[in-house]
N, C-alpha and C positions, 0 to 999 in steps of 0.2 A: 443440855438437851436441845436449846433451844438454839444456840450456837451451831451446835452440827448440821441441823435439820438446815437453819438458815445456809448454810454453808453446801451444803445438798443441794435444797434449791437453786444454791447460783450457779453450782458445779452443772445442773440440769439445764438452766436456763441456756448455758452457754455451750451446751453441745448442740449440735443438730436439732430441728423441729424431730423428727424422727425420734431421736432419744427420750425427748419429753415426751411423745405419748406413748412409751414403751413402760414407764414409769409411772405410772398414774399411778398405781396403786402407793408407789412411795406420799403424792401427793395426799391422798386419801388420808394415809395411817396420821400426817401429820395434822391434817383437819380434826382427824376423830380424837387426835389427844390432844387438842383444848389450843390446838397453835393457830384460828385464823386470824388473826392479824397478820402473822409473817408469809400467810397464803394471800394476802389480799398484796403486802407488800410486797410479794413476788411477782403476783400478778401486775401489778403497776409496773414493777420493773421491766417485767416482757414487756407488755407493751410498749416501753418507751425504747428499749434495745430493738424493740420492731420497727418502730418512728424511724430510730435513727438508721438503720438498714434500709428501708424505704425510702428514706431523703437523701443517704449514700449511690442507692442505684439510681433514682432521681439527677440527680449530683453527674454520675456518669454518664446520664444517657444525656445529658444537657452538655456536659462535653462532647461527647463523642458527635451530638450535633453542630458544635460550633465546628470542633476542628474539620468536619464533612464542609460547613460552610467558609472555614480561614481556606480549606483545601479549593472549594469553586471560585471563591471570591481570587486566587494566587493562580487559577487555569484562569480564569477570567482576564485578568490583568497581563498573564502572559502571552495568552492570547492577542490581548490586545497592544500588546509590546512589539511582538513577533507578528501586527498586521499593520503597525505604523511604518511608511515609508522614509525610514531613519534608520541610521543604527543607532544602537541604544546599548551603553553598557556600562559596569561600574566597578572602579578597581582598589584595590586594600589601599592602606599606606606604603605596601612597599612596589606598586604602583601593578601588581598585578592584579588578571581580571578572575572578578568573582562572580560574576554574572556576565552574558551578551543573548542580546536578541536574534532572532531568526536571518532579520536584516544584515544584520552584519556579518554572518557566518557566511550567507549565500553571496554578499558583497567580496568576502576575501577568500572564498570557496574553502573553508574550512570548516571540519566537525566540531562542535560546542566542548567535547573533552581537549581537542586539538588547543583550545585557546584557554579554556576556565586552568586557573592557575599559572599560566604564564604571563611575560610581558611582553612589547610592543615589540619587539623582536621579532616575535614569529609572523606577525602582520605586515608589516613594514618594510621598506629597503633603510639599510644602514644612514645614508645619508639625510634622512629624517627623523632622527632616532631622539639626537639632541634635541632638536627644534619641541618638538612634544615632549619630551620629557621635561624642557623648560619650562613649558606653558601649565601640563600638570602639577608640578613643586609649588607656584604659583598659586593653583588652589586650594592644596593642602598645607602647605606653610603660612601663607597670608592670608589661607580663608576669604578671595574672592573670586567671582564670577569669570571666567574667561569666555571670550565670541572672538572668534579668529577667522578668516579663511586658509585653507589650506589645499596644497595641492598633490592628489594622489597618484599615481602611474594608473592608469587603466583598465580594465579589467583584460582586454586584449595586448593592452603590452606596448602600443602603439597611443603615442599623447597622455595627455592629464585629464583626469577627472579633480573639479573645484568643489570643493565640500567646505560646509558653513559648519564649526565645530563648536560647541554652547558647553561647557565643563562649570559642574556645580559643586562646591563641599556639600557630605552628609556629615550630622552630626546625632552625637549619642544622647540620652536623657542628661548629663550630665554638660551638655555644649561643646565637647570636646570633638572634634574633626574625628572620625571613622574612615573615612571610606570617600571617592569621589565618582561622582554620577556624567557620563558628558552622554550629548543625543550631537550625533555627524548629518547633515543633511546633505544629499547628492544636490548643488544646484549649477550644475554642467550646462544642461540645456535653459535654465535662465539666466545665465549670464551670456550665453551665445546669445537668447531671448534680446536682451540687452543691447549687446552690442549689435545687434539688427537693427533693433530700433534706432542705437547712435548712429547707424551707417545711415539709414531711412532719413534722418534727422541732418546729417551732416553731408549725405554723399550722393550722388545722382545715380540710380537704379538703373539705368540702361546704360551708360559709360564707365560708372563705377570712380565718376571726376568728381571732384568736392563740388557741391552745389552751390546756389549763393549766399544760403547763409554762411555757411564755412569761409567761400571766398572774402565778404564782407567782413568778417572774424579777421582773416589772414591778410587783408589792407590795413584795417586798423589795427595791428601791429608794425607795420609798413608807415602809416604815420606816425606813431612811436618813436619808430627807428629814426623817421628825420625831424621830430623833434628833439632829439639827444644827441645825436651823432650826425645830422646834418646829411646823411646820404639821401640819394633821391631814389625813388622807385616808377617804375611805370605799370600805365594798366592800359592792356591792347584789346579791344571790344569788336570781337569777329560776329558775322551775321555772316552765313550763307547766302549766295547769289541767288542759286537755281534746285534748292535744296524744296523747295513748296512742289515744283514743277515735277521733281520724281515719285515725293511723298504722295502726290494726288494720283500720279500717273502708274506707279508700279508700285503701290501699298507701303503699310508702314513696316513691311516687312525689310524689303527691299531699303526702306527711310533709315531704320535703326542700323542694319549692316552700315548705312556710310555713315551714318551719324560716328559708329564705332571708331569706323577705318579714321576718320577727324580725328576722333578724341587719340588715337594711337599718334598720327601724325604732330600732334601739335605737342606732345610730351615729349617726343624724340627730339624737338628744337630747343626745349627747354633747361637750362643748368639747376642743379641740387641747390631745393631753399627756396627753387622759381615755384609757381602756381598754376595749375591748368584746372579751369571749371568750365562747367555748363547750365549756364542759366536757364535753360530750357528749350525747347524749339530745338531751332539752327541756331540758336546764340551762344558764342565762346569766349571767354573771357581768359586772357593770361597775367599773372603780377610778378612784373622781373625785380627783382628786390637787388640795391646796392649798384646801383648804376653809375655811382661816383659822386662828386661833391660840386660839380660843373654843371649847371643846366647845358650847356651845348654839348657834353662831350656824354650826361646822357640823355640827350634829346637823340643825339647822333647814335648811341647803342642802340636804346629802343626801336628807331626808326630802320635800323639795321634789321636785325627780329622780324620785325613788323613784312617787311621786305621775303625774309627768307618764309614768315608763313604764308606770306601770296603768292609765292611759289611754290608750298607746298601743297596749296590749296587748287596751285591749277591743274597739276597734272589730274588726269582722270584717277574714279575710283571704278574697281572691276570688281562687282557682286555678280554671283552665277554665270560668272562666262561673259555678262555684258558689261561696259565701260559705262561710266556716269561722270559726266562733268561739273561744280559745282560752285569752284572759285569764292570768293570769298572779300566782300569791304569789311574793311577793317579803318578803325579808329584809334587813336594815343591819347593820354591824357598821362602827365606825370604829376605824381607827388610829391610836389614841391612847393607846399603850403602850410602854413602852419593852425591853419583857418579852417580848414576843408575837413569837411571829415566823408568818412568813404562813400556814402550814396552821394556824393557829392561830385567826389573823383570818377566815379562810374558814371556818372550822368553826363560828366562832361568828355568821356570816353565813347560813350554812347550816341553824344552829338557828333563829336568828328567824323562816325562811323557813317552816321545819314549822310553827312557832306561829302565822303568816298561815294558813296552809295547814288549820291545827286550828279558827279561829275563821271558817273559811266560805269560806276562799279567794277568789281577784281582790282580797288586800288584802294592805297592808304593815307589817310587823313590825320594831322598831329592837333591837336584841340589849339582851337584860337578863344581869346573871349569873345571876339568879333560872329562865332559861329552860333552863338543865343542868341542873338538877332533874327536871324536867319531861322532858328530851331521855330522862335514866338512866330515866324513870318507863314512859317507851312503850317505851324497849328493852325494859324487864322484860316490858311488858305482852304484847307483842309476843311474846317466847319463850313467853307465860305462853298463850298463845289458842289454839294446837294445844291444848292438856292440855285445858283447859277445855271446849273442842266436845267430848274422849274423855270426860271425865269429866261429864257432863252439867250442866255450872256455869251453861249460856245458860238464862234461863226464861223466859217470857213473861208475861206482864198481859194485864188488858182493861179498856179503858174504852169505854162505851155514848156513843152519841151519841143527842142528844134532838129529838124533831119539835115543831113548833109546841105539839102539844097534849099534850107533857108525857111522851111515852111512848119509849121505845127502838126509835129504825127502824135501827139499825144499830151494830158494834164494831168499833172498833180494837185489833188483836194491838201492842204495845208490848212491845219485848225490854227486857231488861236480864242483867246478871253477876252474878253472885251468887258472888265471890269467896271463899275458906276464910277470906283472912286479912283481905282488905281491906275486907269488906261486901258492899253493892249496886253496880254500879258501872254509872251512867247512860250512856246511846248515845252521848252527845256525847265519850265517852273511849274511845268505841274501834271506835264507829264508822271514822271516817277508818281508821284502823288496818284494819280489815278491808277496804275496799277499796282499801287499797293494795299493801298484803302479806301479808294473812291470807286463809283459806278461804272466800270471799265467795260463792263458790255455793255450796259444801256447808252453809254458813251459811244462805243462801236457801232453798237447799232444804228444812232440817228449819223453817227459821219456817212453812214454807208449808203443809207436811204438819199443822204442830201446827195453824193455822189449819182446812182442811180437819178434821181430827179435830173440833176445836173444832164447828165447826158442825154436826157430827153428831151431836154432843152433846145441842145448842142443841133439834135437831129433835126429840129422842124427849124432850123436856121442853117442846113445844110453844113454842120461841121460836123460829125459819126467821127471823133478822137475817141479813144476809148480813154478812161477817167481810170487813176492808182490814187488810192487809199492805204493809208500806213495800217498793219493790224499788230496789234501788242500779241507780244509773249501769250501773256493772260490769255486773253482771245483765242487764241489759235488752239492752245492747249484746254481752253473749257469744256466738256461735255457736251453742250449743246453749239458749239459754234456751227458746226457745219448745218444743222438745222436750221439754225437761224438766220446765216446767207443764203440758205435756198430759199428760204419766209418769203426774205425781204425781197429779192428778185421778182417771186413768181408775186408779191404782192405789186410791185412797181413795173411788173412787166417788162425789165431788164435784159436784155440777150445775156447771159454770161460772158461772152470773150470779148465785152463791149468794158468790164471792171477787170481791173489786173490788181492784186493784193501784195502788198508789198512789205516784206518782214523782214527783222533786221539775221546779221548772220550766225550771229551768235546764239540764237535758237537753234540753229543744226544740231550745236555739239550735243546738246543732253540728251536726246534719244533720237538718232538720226530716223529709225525705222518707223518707228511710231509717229513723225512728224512729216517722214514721206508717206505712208499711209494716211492722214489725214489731209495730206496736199494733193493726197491723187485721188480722193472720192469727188472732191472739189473742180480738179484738175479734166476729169472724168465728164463734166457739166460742160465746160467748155473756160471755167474760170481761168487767166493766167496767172503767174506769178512774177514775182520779181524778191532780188534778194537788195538789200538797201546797204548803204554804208558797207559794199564789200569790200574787205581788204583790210578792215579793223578788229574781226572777231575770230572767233579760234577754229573755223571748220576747215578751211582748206580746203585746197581746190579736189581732193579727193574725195571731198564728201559730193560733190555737182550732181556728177554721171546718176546717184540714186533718187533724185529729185525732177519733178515733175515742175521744169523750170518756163522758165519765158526770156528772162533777162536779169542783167548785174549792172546794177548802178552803183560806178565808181565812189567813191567814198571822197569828199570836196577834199579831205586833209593831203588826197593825191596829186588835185587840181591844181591847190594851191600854192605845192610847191614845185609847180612847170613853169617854164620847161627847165630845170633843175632834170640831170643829168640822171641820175638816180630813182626819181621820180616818171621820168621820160619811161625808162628801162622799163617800171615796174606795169607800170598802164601799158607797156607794150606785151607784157608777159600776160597782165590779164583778156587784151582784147584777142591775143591768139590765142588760150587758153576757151577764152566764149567762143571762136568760130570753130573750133575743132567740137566743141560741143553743141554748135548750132543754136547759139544762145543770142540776143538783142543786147546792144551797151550802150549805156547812159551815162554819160557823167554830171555828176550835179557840180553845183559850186561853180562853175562859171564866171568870171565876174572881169578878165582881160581879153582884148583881141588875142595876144599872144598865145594866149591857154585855148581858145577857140580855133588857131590855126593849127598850133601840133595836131589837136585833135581829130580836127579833119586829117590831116596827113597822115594819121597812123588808124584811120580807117574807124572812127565811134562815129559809133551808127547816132546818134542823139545826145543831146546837149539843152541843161538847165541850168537858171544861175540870172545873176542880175546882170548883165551882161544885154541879154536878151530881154528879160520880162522881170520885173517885182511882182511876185505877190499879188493879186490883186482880187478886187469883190467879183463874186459870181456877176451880177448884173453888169458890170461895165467890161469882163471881159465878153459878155455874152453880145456887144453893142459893137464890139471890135475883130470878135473871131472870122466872120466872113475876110477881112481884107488885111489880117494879119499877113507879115511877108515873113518875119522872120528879121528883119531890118534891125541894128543896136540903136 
C-alpha cells in the first residue's frame, strides 16, 4: 500500500501543477490512512523538483542573456571591423575567405556573399595570384607573421594603389593553425606623402633640379669615381648677371618663368649621368662626370661646355611677350684631387665664378689656386668699404675732355680709394664689390653731390664744363634713384643739364622700356645722358632711337687698336650712326698722337685719355682750368 501510494505521489508530482491540485483528495486519503511521512517526503520532493525548475529557467534566462550580449558584443566588433580604415579578413586553410569587412568589400566593389567562401581569384588579376598565395602558405605552414607591400590595380583601372598587408596565423585551443587573419592598409597617399618629402629634401621646388644637397651627394660619388678609375670630373658654377635687376623690377613672377626657362636650357647641354642643380637664387651648378684621364683634354671639354652655356645664357629669354636678358659668369673647377672633398670642389668653382664675374662678366673662369688669394683679398676689401665711405678714404679725380679745337668742353669725376695701408686702389677692384654688397647708393650719392660741388666751383672761376658721373646698374634701377638726384640737385642748387649721367650699355638690354622711362623722367629735368664703353655690351645700335640720349663714348678697346684698319671702320660706323641720331662722341682712351689725328679726321666731336690730361685732384685742376689749352 505504501508502495503504490508512494508511486502515486511521484506519478502526481510529475505531471503538471494543475494535476496536483485536481488530486488533493487522493493526497488527503493518504494522510488520513497513517502515511505522513511519504506526505512530508513528497513534499520535500516537490520542492526540490521546484528548485530544480526554478534554477533551470534561471539557467536559461542567464543564457539567453549572455548569448543577447556574445550577439552585441559580435555587432560591436563588427562594427568596429567594418569602421576601421583597413581591410580586414580571414581565410580557412584552404585559403578561402570566411569572414571580410565592410572595407574591403567597398575597396573591390563586391557583395560579402560575392567573396565569403571563395578564393583570391575573385579579387585579384591573375598575375598576382601566385605572389599572395605565396606569402599566405607562409603563414599557415610555418606559422609566421608576414608584412609585405604590395601593389594593387586601382580602383579606376588607371595606376596602382600601394597597400601595407600584415597576415597572421590563428590558432585553435589545441595550438594547431586554423585559419589565417591578414588587415591590408591603403597607404597610396603616404608614400606619394613620402616621396614629396624626398623630392622637398633632394630636389628644388621651382625648377624641379636636384638641389645641393642631392648635387653635393652626386660630386662625392664623382670623387669616388676618380679615386678608383682615375677619371676626372668637372663642376661649372653659373650665377646669373642680371637676374636681381628683373626679379626686383618685374616680380618674382616674371623671376621664376626665367629662372625655369635656365633650368630647361642648361639640361638640354648636358649628356646622360651629367648633373644640373640649383642652389638657390640665380645660382647653377652643373657636374660633367668622366671627362677622361687627362687633365688638359678635360680641362679642354669642360671649358668647352662651359662656353656653350654662355651662349646659351645669352641669347634672351621671352616671358609674356617681353624679352629678358640675363647672361651668365660662370666658373670650372675640376675633380682632380684625391684630397678635396665636395664643398671643397664647389668652393673652388665658386671662386672662379667671382673672377669671371670681376673681369666683366657673361664670361668664364677655370679655377686657379692663385684665385684664394684674390677671394681672401675682397673679403678683406669688402669688410674694409663700410670704414672707408665713414672715414673719407673714397676721393675723386678729374679728367677734362678735349673738342676738336683743343680746348675743355667737358669733365669726367673718376673715383678711386685711397687706402691707409694699401695705396690708391683703382675702380676695377672694387667696383663690382660695391654693387654687389657694399653702399652703392650712399656711394652714389656723395660721388654725385662732389660733382655738383664741383661745378660750382668750375663756375665762379669762369669754367660752366658740365661734370659726367659714371651711375651703376644698381643705381639707375633702384626705386628711389630718380628721387634722390632730384634731392641732391635742388639741395646743391645744381642746373640739371650742367651733370650728364653716364651708364654703361649693357643696361639697355634687360628692360629697354623700363630704363627709357626712367631716363626720360630724368631726361625731362634737363639731366643728360651718356652711354659709356659703347661698343662692348649687347644693345645695339637699334636700341639708341628709344632713349633719351646726349652722347656715346667710344669704348678705349676701339681706341687702342687705331688706326688699325678694322677698327678705323668700326669708329667710323659708330660716329655716323650718332649724327644720324644727333647724338655727341667721345672717345676715351686716348693715349697717341696718332689715335688723336684719325679722330679728328673722321669728325669726334671729343677726346679723353692720357694723351691730353691724367687724372687728376679737384683742387689742382681747379688752379689750371682757366688756361687750359688743350696742349699734349
Amino acid at each position: 500500500m505504501h508502495i503504490a501510494s508512494t508511486a502515486r505521489l511521484c506519478l502526481l508530482i510529475a505531471t503538471p501543477s494543475g494535476a496536483i491540485a485536481q488530486d488533493s483528495a487522493a493526497i488527503s486519503r493518504l494522510s488520513s490512512g497513517g502515511g505522513a511521512p511519504m506526505v512530508w517526503f513528497a513534499l520535500a520532493l516537490l520542492l526540490f523538483l521546484l528548485g530544480a525548475l526554478a534554477y533551470s529557467l534561471r539557467l536559461k534566462q542567464q543564457l539567453r542573456h549572455q548569448a543577447r550580449k556574445l550577439k552585441q558584443t559580435e555587432e560591436r566588433l563588427n562594427t568596429i571591423l567594418d569602421s576601421v580604415d583597413a581591410c580586414i579578413y580571414i581565410k580557412d586553410l584552404q585559403l578561402r575567405y570566411t569572414y571580410v569587412n565592410r572595407k574591403l568589400c567597398e575597396r573591390f566593389a563586391r557583395k560579402i556573399e560575392e567573396i565569403i567562401g571563395f578564393d583570391d581569384s575573385v579579387l585579384f588579376p591573375g598575375f598576382m595570384l601566385d605572389s599572395i598565395r605565396a606569402n599566405d602558405l607562409r603563414v599557415i605552414e610555418q606559422g609566421r607573421r608576414v608584412a609585405y607591400e604590395e601593389e594593387i590595380p586601382s580602383k579606376s583601372g588607371s595606376g596602382m594603389d600601394v597597400f601595407l598587408s600584415i597576415k597572421i596565423p590563428l590558432r585553435g585551443p589545441d595550438g594547431d593553425i586554423t585559419a589565417l587573419c591578414g588587415i591590408s592598409t591603403d597607404i597610396t597617399e603616404l608614400r606619394k606623402s613620402q616621396e614629396e618629402v624626398q623630392r622637398l629634401a633632394y630636389y628644388d621646388a621651382l625648377t624641379n633640379l636636384p638641389n645641393r644637397r642631392m648635387f653635393l651627394e652626386q660630386l662625392e660619388v664623382a670623387t669616388l669615381e676618380y679615386r678608383n678609375t682615375g677619371a676626372i670630373a668637372a663642376v661649372l658654377f653659373i650665377d646669373l648677371d642680371k637676374f636681381k635687376n628683373i626679379n626686383d623690377e618685374k616680380g618674382h613672377d616674371v623671376g621664376d618663368a626665367v629662372l625655369c626657362t635656365v633650368a630647361q636650357r642648361l639640361q638640354n647641354l648636358v649628356r646622360q649621368g651629367d648633373t644640373v642643380a640649383r642652389l638657390g637664387g640665380d645660382e647653377f651648378v652643373l657636374l660633367l662626370r668622366e671627362l677622361g684621364q687627362s687633365r688638359e683634354l678635360a680641362e679642354a671639354r669642360a671649358l668647352a661646355v662651359a662656353e656653350q652655356v654662355r651662349a646659351a645664357l645669352s641669347d634672351t629669354v621671352t616671358v609674356n611677350g617681353q624679352a629678358y636678358f640675363t647672361g651668365g659668369s660662370i666658373g670650372v673647377a675640376l675633380v682632380d684631387s684625391r684630397r678635396k672633398k665636395p664643398n671643397d670642389i664647389l668652393r673652388e668653382a665658386d671662386t672662379a665664378m667671382y673672377k669671371s664675374k670681376d673681369a666683366g662678366r657673361n664670361r668664364v673662369a677655370l679655377f686657379r689656386p692663385t684665385m684664394l688669394a684674390d677671394v681672401a683679398e675682397r673679403a678683406v676689401l669688402l669688410r674694409e668699404m663700410n670704414h672707408a665711405l665713414k672715414t673719407n678714404q673714397f676721393q675723386v679725380l678729374v679728367q677734362p675732355q678735349l673738342g676738336s679745337a683743343g680746348r675743355v668742353d667737358g669733365l669726367e669725376l673718376l673715383m678711386r680709394w685711397d687706402h691707409p695701408t694699401r695705396g690708391v686702389i683703382m675702380p676695377e677692384k672694387f667696383i663690382g664689390l660695391i654693387e654687389s654688397s657694399g653702399p652703392v647708393m650712399e656711394i652714389g650719392d656723395w660721388v654725385l653731390r662732389r660733382a655738383c660741388a664741383l661745378h660750382a666751383r668750375l663756375v665762379q672761376r669762369g669754367c660752366n664744363h658740365p661734370v659726367s658721373v659714371n651711375i651703376s646698374p644698381v643705381q639707375l634701377r633702384h626705386p628711389d634713384f630718380n628721387a634722390r638726384v632730384k634731392a641732391i640737385l635742388e639741395e646743391t642748387g645744381t642746373a640739371p643739364q650742367d651733370i650728364i649721367l653716364e651708364i654703361t650699355e649693357s643696361v639697355l638690354i634687360d628692360d629697354v622700356d623700363d630704363t627709357a622711362r626712367r631716363m626720360q623722367s630724368l631726361a625731362d629735368l634737363g639731366i643728360r645722358f651718356s652711354i659709356d664703353d659703347f661698343g662692348t655690351g649687347y644693345s645695339g645700335l637699334a636700341y639708341l632711337h628709344r632713349l633719351p640720349l646726349y652722347e656715346l663714348k667710344i669704348a678705349r678697346n676701339f681706341i687702342q687698336d687705331l688706326p688699325d684698319k678694322d677698327a678705323g671702320t668700326l669708329i667710323r660706323l659708330i660716329i655716323a650712326t650718332a649724327r644720324l641720331l644727333e647724338l655727341r662722341v667721345v672717345a676715351e682712351g686716348v693715349e697717341r698722337c696718332d689715335q688723336a689725328e684719325f679722330l679728328k679726321s673722321v669728325g669726334c666731336d671729343s677726346q679723353q685719355g692720357y694723351l691730353h690730361q691724367h687724372p687728376i685732384a679737384e683742387e689742382a685742376w681747379l688752379e689750371k682750368c682757366r688756361s687750359y689749352t688743350g696742349a699734349a
